[in-house]
N, C-alpha and C positions, 0 to 999 in steps of 0.2 A: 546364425545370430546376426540381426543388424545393428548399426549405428544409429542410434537413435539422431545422434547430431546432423545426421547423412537425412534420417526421414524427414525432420522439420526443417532440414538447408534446404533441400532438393527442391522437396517436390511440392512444397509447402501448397504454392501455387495454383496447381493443378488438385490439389484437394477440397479445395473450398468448393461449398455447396451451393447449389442454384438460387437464383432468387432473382424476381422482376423488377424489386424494388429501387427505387433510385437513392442514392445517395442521401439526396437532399431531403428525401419523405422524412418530415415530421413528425410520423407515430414511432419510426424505430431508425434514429442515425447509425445504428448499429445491425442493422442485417447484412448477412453474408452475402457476397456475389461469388461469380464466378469466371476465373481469371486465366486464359489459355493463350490467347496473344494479346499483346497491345496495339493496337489502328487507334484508338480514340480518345476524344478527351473524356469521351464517358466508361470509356475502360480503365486508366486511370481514376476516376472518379472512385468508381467500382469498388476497385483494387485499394482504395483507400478504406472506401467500407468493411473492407476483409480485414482489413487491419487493426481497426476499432474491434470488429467482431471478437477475434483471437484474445482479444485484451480480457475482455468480458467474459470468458473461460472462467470457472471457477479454480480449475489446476492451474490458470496462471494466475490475474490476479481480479476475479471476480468477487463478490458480496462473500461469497462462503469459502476463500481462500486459506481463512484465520489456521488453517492450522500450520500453513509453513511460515507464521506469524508471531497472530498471540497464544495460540497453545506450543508455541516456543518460549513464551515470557513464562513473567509469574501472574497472568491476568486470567486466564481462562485454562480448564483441563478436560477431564472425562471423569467421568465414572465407569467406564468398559473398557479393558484388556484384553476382551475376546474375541472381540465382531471382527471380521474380517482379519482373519490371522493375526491380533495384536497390531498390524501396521499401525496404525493412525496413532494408537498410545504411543510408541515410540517415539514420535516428535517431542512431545510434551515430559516424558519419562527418561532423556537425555542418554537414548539406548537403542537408535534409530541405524539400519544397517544400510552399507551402501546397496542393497538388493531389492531395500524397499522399495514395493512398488508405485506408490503415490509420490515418492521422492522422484522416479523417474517421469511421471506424468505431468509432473509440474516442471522439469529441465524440460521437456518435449514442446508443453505448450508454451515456455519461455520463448525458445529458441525459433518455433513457429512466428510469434509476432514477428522477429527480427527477422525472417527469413522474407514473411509478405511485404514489410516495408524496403528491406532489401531490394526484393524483387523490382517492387513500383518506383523506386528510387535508381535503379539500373535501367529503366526504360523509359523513363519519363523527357527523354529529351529525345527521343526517337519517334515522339509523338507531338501532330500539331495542335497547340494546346495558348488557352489565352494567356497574353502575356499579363494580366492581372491576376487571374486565377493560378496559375503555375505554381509562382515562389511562396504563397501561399499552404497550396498539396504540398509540396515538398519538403514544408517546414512540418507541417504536421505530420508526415511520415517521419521526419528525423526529430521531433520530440519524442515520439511512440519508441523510438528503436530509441532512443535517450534516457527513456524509462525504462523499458526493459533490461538493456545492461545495467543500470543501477541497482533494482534486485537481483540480477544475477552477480554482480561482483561483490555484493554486501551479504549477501548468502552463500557464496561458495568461493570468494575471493580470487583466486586469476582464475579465466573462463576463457574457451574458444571467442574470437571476436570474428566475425566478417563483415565488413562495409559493402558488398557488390555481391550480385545474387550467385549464386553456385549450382550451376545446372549440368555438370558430367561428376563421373564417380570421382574423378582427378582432382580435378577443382576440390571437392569438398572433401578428400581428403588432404589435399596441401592445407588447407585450414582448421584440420584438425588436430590444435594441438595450444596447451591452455597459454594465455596472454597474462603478462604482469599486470598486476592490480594496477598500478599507477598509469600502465597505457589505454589499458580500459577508461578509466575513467577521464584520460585526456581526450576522447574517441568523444565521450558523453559531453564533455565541456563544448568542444568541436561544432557538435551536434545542435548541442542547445543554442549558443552564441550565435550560429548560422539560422535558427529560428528564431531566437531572438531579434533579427535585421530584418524579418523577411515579409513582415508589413501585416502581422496578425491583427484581429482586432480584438482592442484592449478590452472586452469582454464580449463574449457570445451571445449573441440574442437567447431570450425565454426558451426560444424552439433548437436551436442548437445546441444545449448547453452541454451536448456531452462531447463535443470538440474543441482541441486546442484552442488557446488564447496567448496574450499578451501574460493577461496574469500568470495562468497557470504555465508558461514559460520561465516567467522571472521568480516563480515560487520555487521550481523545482532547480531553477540554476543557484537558486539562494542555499537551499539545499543538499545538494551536492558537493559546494564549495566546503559548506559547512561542515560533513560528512568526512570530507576528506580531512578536512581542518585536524578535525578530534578523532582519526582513525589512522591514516594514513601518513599522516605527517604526526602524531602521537600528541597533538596541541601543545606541542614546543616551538612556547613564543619566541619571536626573535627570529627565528631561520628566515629564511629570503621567500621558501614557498607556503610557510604559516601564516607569515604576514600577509603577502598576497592572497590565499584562502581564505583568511577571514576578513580581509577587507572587500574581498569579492562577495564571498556569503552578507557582508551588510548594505553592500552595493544592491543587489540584487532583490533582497528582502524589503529592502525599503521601497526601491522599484513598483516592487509587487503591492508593497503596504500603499504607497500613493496612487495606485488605480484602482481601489477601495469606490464605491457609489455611495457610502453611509460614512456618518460622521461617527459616533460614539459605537461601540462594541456591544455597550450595554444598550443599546438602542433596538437589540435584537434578539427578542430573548432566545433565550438555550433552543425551549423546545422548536423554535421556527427549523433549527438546523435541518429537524428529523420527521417536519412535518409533512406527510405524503403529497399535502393540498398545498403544499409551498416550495416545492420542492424545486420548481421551476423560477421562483421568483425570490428566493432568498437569496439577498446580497450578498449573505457573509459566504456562500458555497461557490468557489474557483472553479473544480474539474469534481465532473462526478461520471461514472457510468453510469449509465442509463435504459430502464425495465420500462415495460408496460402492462400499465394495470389493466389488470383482467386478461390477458392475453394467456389463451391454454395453451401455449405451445412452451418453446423452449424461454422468449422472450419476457415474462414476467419473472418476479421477484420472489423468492421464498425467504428472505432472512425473517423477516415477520413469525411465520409459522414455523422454522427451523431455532429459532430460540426461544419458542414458548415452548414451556413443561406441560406437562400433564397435567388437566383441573382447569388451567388457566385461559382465559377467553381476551384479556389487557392487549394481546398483540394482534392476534387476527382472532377471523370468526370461525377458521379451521377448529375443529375437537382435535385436539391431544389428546389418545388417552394413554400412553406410555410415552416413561424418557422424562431428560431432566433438561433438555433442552441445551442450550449453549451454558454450561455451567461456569459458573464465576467462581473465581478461587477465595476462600476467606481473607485471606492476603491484602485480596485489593476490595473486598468491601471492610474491611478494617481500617481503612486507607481514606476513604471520606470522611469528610469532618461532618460533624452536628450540624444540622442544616442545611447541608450543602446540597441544593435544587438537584443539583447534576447526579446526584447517585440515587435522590429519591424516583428521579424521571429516567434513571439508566438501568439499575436494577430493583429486584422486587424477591421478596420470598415466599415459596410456593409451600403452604404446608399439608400438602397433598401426602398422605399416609407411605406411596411410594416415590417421593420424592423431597422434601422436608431439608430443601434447599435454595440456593441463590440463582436468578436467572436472568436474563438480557432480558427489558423491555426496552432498549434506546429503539429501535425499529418497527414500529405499531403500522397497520392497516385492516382496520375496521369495516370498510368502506361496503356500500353493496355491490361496487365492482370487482371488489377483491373477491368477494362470497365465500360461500363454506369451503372452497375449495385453496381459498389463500393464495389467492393469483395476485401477488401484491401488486402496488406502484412505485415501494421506494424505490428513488437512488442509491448509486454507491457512491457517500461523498469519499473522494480521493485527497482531494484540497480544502483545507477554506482557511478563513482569517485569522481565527483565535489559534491556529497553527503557524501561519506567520509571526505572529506577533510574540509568540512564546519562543519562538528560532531566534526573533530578535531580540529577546531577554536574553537569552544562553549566547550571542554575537559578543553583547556589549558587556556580560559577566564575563569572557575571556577576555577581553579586553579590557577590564581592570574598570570598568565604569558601572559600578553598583546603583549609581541612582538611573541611570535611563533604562537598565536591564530591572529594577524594581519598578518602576512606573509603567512598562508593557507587563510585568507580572499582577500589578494592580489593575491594569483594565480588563483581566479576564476574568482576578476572581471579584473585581466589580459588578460583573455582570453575571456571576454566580449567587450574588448578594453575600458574599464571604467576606470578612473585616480584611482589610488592607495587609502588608506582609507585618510590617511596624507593628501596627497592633498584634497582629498575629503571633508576632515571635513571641508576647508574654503572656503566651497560652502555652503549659507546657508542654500539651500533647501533640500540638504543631509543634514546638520547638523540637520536640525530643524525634517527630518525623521529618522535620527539615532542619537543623543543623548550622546548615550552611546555605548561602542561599544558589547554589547552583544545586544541590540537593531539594528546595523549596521549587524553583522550574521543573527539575525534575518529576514530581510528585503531581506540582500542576498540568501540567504535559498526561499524567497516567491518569488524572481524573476527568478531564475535560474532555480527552483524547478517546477514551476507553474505547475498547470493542472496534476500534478505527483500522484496527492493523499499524500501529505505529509505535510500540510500547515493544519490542523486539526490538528495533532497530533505535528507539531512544536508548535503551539499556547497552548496547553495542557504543553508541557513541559518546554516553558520560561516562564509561568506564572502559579502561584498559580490560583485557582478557584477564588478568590478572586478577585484578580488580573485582569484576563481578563475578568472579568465581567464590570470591569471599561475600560477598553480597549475597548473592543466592543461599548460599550455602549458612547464612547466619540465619535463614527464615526460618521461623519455626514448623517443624513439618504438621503437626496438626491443623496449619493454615490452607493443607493441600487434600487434594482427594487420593489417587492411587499416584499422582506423581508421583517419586521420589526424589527431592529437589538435592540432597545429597550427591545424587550421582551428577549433576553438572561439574563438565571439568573443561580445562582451555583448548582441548578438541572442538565442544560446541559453539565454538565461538564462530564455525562454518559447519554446512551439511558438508558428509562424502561424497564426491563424485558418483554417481550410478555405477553400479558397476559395468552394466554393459559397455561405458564409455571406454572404464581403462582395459577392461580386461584386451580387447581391440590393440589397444596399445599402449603399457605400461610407462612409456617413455614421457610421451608428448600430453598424453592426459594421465598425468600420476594425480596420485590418490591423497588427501586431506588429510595431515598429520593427526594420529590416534586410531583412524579407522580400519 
């Protein structure tokens, strides 16, 4: 039996697959190279491509990740229990073992990203490299390894860490062994703040957009602050590191917010976010992964074709003719309000004889490049504005300032065409699903957000474990398909370690209370 931790430390490197492609090629910032020594500034370069690559893994966190996600929420589920030995239900079914093996495939390709940037990051000063381009690579290696421990500490809470590449069995086993949440995420702050300085530009051309920036820097430092704010620190104002988290989260948000190219929010409608033909030029998009349309290989996009149902032709010009597609829990199409643009443009109901349900169209390619074959072009947006801006409502709602935390909640559902919150409240069936108005962000965050992969991890940080145990647990189960929303308890509030991890060593990688 191996260590998995030991596969994606090691040899990470040495695995990545060939390719002529430069870096800088336009049609795919994201192809693999291949990385064996470093002499050059184009092996770094390279080495950086590998690392983008790894990101764009579906088992880490590519287009179709959603299940170590939103089929964790209450936003998406299955209809099958059977396909592949029940795994994948399990995520969504709060009944997921540490033996699972998609649970292990996704720690692997976690730990792969950090291992390649590791790598290029242990070597890059070994190599003579320009002194303008440098701090640059470097920052963007240390945002990628900034992102990746951030899903892995918000999913599995303390986690092996390593900063410096691990190339004998020794090595990677001294550093096998899990880190406190709060070091981790000092590691991340570290990381980011040093990209932060290191002279990114404040956004990326048309042709690069699937690389670091300024923004996408200051979004995810805003983020993180924020993250730890109402998790880790338990959003007990007053402490010395609360106050600092959340004035760091509004520092940083704002940052982010003032490097904006567009003036109004509503200036942009919804569907530009997800428009294939825009995809490169819409303002309000920070960080996205990046496909290519029409491409038969690995490098195009399937969410288009992977959440249309059967019958249905709205997302691509692929036939479905079985499956229900990425199914939408009743839950959260109960959850839009009357008229609300965004759920008309996000889902759709298929009354196909063997399916006679709700499905994802936020994802459409039509196109004749795509063809019958559903070789899409979208992006995977990671970032963009109307996510800022909702962070910055939930900033200044802890902070006890209602009106500027309502006036970013008003510019989004402005641009929904939605009545403002004020009026909103003396609607009762907004009232009676927003309450309060950190419950009202809430709610806007899941409809705007949807399908994004961010609705997992919103639920983690408005509520104590406690808390959305009771949450969950008050939804009505007819709302769900074979989930059983019952069985969530304050176990799920992290996946198990793999087992192959601890079994290794029951000490240093112990096991997630409950599993």
């Amino acid at each position: 039996m191996r260590n998995k931790f030991l596969q994606a430390a090691g040899v990470s490197v040495l695995l990545l697959c060939s390719c002529k492609k430069s870096f800088l090629d336009q049609t795919d910032p994201f192809s693999v190279t291949s990385i064996q020594f470093f002499t050059t500034e184009s092996d770094i370069l390279l080495a950086l491509n590998g690392c983008y690559q790894a990101v764009r893994s579906n088992s880490a966190l590519g287009e179709t990740s959603d299940l170590y996600t939103d089929q964790r929420s209450d936003d998406t589920g299955t209809n099958d229990n059977q396909s592949n030995g029940g795994e994948p239900f399990q995520f969504g079914n709060y009944s997921i073992l540490p033996t699972n093996s998609y649970l292990e495939k996704h720690w692997v390709a976690m730990y792969q990203i950090q291992a390649r940037c590791n790598a290029l990051l242990s070597n890059i000063d070994k190599v003579a490299f320009s002194d303008s381009l440098k701090p640059v690579v470097t920052a963007e290696a240390r945002f990628l390894r900034a992102l990746t421990y951030f899903h892995l500490v918000r999913k599995w809470g303390d986690v092996p860490m390593s900063t410096v590449a691990l190339t004998t069995p020794s090595e990677i086993s001294a550093a096998t062994y899990r880190v406190k949440a709060r070091a981790v995420y000092g590691q991340i702050i570290s990381d980011l703040t040093d990209a932060y300085r290191a002279g990114l530009p404040a956004r990326q051309p048309d042709a690069n957009r699937g690389r670091a920036s300024q923004q996408a820097v200051t979004y995810l430092l805003g983020q993180v602050y924020l993250t730890r704010y109402a998790t880790l620190d338990g959003g007990n104002a007053g402490t010395a590191t609360s106050v600092t988290d959340l004035d760091s989260a509004g520092f940083y948000l704002t940052a982010c917010y003032n490097l904006k190219t567009f003036g109004s929010l509503s200036a942009i409608p919804y569907t530009d976010v997800f428009d294939v033909n825009k995809k490169a030029t819409c303002p309000e998009l920070i960080w996205q992964i990046v496909y290519v349309q029409g491409d038969p290989n690995s490098n195009h996009s399937n969410i288009a074709a992977s959440a249309q149902a059967a019958g249905e032709f709205i997302n691509t010009r692929k036939k479905i003719t079985s499956g229900v597609g990425y199914n939408v829990t009743h839950d959260l199409v109960n959850e839009y309000e009357p008229g609300d643009l965004r759920g008309s443009f996000s889902i759709r109901y298929d009354n196909e004889a063997t399916v006679r349900d709700w499905y994802i169209t936020k994802y459409r390619d039509t196109s004749s490049a795509a063809g019958p074959n559903g070789y899409g072009g979208n992006d995977w947006p990671i970032m963009r504005y109307a996510d800022v801006i909702l962070m910055l409502a939930e900033v200044n709602m802890y902070k006890g300032d209602g009106a500027a935390a309502i006036n970013y909640l008003n510019m989004v559902r402005a641009r929904a065409g939605m009545p403002d919150y004020a009026t909103s409240m003396n609607n009762a069936a907004y009232a009676a699903i927003c309450p309060t108005l950190k419950l009202a962000i809430l709610h806007e965050r899941r409809v705007e957000l949807a399908f994004e992969h961010h609705r997992w991890f919103d639920l983690l940080r408005f509520f104590s474990i406690n808390d959305l145990v009771a949450y969950m647990r008050a939804k009505p189960r007819a709302n769900f398909n074979l989930e059983n929303i019952a069985n969530f308890s304050t176990k799920d509030e992290y996946f198990p370690i793999p087992y192959n991890e601890t079994i290794l060593d029951p000490v240093k990688m112990y096991q997630n209370s409950g599993y």
